[in-house]
C-alpha positions as CSV (number, residue, x, y, z in Angstrom):
1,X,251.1,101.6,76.1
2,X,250.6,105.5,76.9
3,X,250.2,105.6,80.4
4,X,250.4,109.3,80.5
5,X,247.8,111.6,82.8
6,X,247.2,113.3,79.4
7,X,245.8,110.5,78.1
8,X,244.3,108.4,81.0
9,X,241.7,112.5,80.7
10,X,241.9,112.2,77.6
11,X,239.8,108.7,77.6
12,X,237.8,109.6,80.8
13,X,236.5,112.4,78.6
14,X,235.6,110.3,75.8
15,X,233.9,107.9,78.1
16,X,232.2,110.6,79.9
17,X,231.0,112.1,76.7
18,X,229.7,108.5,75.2
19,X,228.1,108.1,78.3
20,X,226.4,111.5,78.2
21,X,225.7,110.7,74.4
22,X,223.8,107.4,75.0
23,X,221.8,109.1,77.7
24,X,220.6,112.1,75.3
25,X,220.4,109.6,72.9
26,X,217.6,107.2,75.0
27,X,216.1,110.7,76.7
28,X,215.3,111.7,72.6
29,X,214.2,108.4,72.0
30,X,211.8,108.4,74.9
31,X,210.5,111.6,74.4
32,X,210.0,110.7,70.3
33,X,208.0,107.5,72.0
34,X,205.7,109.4,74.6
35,X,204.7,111.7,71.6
36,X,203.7,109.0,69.7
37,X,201.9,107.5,72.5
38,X,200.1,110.8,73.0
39,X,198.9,111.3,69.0
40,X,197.9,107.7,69.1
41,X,195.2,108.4,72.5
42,X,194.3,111.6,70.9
43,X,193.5,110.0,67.4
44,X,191.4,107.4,68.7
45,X,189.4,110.0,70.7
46,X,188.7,111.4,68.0
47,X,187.9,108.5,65.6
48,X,185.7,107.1,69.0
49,X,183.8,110.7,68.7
50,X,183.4,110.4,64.7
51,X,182.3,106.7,65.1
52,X,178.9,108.3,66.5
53,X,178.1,109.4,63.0
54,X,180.4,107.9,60.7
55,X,180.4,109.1,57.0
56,X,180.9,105.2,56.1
57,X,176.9,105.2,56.7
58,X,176.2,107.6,53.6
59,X,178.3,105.0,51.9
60,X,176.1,101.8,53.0
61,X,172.8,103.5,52.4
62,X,173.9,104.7,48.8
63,X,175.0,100.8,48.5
64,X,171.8,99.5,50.2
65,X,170.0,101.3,46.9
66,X,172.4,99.8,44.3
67,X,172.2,96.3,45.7
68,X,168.5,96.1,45.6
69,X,167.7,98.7,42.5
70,X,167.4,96.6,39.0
71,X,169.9,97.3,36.8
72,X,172.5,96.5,34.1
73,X,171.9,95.6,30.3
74,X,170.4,92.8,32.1
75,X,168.2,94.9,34.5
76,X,168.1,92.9,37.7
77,X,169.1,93.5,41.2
78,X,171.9,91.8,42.7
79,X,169.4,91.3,45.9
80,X,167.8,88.5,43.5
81,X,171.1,87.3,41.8
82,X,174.1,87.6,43.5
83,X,175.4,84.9,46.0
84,X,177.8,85.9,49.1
85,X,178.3,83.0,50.3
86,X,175.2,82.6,52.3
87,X,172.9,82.7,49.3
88,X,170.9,84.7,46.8
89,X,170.6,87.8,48.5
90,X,171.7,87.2,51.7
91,X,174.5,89.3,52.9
92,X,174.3,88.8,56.8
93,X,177.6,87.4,58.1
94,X,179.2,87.2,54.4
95,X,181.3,89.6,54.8
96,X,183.2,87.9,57.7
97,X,183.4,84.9,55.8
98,X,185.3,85.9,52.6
99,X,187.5,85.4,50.7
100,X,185.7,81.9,49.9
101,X,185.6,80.2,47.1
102,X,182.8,80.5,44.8
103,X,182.4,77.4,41.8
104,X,180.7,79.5,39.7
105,X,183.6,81.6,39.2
106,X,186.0,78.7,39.7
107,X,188.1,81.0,41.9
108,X,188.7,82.7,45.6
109,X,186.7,85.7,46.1
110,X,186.7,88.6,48.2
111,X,183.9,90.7,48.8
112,X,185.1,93.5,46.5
113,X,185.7,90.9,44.0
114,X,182.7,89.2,43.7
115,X,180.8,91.8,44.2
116,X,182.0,93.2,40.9
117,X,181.9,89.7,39.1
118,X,177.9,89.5,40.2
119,X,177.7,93.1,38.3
120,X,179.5,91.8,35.7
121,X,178.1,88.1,35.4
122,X,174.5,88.8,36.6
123,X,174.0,92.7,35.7
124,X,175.8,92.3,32.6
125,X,178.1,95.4,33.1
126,X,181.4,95.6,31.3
127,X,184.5,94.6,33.6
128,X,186.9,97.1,31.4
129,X,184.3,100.0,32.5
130,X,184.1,99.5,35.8
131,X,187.9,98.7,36.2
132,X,188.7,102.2,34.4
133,X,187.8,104.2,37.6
134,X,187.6,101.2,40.3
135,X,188.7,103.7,43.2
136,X,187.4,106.9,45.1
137,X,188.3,110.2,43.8
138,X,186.8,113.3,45.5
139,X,184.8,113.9,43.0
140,X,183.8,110.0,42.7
141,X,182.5,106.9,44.6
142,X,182.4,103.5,42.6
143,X,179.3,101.5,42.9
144,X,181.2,98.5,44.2
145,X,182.7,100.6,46.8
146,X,179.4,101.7,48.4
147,X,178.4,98.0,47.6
148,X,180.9,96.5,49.7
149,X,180.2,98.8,52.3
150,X,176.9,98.0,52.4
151,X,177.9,94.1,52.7
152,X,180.6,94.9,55.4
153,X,177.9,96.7,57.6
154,X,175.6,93.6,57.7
155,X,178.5,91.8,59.6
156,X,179.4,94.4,62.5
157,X,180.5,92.9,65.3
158,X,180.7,89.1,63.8
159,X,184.0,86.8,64.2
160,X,186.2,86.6,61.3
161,X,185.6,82.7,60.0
162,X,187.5,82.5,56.8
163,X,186.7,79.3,55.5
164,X,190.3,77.4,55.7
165,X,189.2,73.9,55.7
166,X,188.1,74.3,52.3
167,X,190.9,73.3,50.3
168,X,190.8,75.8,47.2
169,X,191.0,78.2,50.3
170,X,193.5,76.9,52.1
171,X,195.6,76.7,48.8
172,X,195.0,80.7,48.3
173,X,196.6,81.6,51.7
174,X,199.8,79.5,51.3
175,X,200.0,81.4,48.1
176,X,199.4,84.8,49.8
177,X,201.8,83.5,52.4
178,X,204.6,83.3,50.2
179,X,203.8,86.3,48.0
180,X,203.8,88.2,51.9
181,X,207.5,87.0,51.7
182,X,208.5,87.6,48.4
183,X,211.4,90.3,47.9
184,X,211.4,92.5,44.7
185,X,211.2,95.8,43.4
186,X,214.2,98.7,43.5
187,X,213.7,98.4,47.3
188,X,214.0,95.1,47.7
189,X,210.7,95.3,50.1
190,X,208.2,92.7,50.4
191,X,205.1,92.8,52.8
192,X,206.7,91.3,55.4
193,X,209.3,94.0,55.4
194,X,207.0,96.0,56.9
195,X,204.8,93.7,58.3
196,X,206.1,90.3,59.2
197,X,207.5,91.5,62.7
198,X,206.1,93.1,65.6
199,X,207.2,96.1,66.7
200,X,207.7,98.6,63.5
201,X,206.3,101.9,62.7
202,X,206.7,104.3,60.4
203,X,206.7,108.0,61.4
204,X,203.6,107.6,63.6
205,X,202.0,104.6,62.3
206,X,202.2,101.5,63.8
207,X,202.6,98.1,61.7
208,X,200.9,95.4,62.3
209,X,202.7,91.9,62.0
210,X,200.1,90.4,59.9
211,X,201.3,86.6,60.8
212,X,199.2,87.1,64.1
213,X,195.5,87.5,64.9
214,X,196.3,90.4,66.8
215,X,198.0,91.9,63.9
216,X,196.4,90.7,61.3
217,X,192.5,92.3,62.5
218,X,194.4,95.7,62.5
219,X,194.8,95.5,58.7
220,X,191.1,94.3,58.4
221,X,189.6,96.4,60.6
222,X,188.1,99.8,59.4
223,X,187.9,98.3,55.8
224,X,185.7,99.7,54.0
225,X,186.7,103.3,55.6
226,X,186.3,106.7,55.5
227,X,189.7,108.2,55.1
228,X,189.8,111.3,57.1
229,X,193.1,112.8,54.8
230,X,191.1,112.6,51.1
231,X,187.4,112.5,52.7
232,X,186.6,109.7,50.4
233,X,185.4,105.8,51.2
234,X,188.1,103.0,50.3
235,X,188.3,99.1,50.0
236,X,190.4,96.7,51.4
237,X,191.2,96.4,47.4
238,X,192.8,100.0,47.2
239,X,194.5,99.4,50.6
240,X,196.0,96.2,49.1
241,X,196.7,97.9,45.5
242,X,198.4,101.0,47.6
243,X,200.8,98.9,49.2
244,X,202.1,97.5,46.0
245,X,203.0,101.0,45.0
246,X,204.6,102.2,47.7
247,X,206.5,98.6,47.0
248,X,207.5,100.3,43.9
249,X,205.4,97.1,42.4
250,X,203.4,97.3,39.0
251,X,200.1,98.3,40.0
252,X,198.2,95.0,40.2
253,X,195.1,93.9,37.9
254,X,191.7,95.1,39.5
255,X,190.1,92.0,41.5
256,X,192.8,90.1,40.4
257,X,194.3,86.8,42.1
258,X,196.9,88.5,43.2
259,X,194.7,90.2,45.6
260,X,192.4,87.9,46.8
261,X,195.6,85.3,47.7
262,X,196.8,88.2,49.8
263,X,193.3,89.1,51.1
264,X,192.9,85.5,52.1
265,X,196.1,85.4,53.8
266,X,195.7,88.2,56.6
267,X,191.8,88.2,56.9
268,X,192.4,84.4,57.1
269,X,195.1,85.1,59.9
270,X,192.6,87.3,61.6
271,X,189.9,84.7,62.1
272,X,188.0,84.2,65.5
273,X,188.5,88.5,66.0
274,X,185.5,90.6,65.9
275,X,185.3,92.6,63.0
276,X,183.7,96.5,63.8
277,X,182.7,97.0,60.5
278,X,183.3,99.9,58.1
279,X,185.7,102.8,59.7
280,X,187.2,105.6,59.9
281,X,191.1,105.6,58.5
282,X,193.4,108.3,59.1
């Protein structure tokens, strides 16, 4: 072994300069987290400032119209034909407690969801129409869009209370569960990758792990939202359909199953949280 001075420096430097390394290293890495820190405060300033007149409002009241205003081939209102959950009509609370399952329909619904099946089913609108254009543009608001956020609004500040107990529910959020898990696309991603652990960001957003309550009410909360960046209203749907494209998934089938088991999943994860009602996104 080289005991020689030259190299007994020539290591002390290369200690001395790891060293130095790893401290630059953690002093970058601090500074990178007290930025982020700092945006985050600021941003919820500001959404706690345009919370006192949120645009989501001009969404409910255009919704309020739509769900009371007779219409369709069939021309009736879906405040005499459509059941939430809690009724005919009755939209109080429903919000909180979907997806649910609905024997009519013989399926697990969202709000979104059967929202749209009500237009289709008891307004007699086309599916294929309204599933052409089922998102915000900003130069367009869907009906069910200002629909739903009419329904969300009517359960501000109400618990989340999924209904698990009932089997056909229960059954969905095992199958969103695993679908959460499932690996695929030229990524290799699956929710989980980004959400099944606490702890991961990217750039400056924060992920929620969507396996715990605390978690999983970050996804729902602010859904139905104004998104500050396109100044346009968006569902939980189009959050949900977004994520499978930046999975690098095919786009999935407008209130499809595939949705509502995923739906069920975190909002069913979430239950017992207060939900705030419709928000503002960045």
């Amino acid at each position: 072994m080289d005991h020689s001075p030259q190299k007994r420096m020539l290591v002390g430097a290369l200690s001395t300069l790891g060293a130095l390394g790893a401290l630059t290293f953690s002093a970058s890495a601090l500074a990178q987290e007290i930025d982020h820190a700092k945006a985050a405060i600021e941003f919820e300033k500001f959404r706690a400032e345009m919370e006192d007149s949120n645009p989501s409002e001009l969404f409910e009241l255009k919704g309020e119209e739509l769900w009371k205003a007779k219409r369709g081939p069939k021309n009736v209102s879906l405040a005499e034909s459509c059941d939430l959950g809690q009724g005919i009509g009755k939209i109080e609370g429903a919000y909180v407690q979907m997806p649910r399952y609905f024997a009519d329909a013989d399926a697990v619904m969202d709000a979104e969801r059967r929202i749209v099946w009500c237009m289709v089913e008891k307004q007699g609108f086309k599916f294929d129409d309204i599933a052409k254009k089922p998102f915000a543009t900003d130069t367009f608001t869907p009906d069910a869009t200002n629909l739903v956020t009419y329904v969300a609004a009517h359960s501000k500040n109400m618990k989340i209370a999924v209904p698990l107990k009932d089997p056909k529910v229960k059954e969905a959020w095992e199958i969103g569960k695993e679908m959460a898990a499932y690996r695929a696309g030229p990524y290799d991603f699956s929710c989980n990758t980004c959400h099944g652990t606490d702890g991961k960001r990217i750039r400056m957003q924060d992920l929620p792990n969507l396996a715990t309550a605390a978690g999983a009410i970050k996804g729902v909360q602010g859904w139905p939202g104004y998104r500050m960046t396109g100044g346009i209203q968006l569902t939980h749907q189009w959050r949900m359909t977004d994520c499978f494209r930046q999975q690098r998934f095919p786009a999935p089938k407008y209130t499809s199953d595939a949705i509502a088991y995923l739906l069920t999943y975190m909002i069913g994860n979430a239950n017992g949280q207060v939900y705030k009602g419709p928000g503002i996104k960045r």
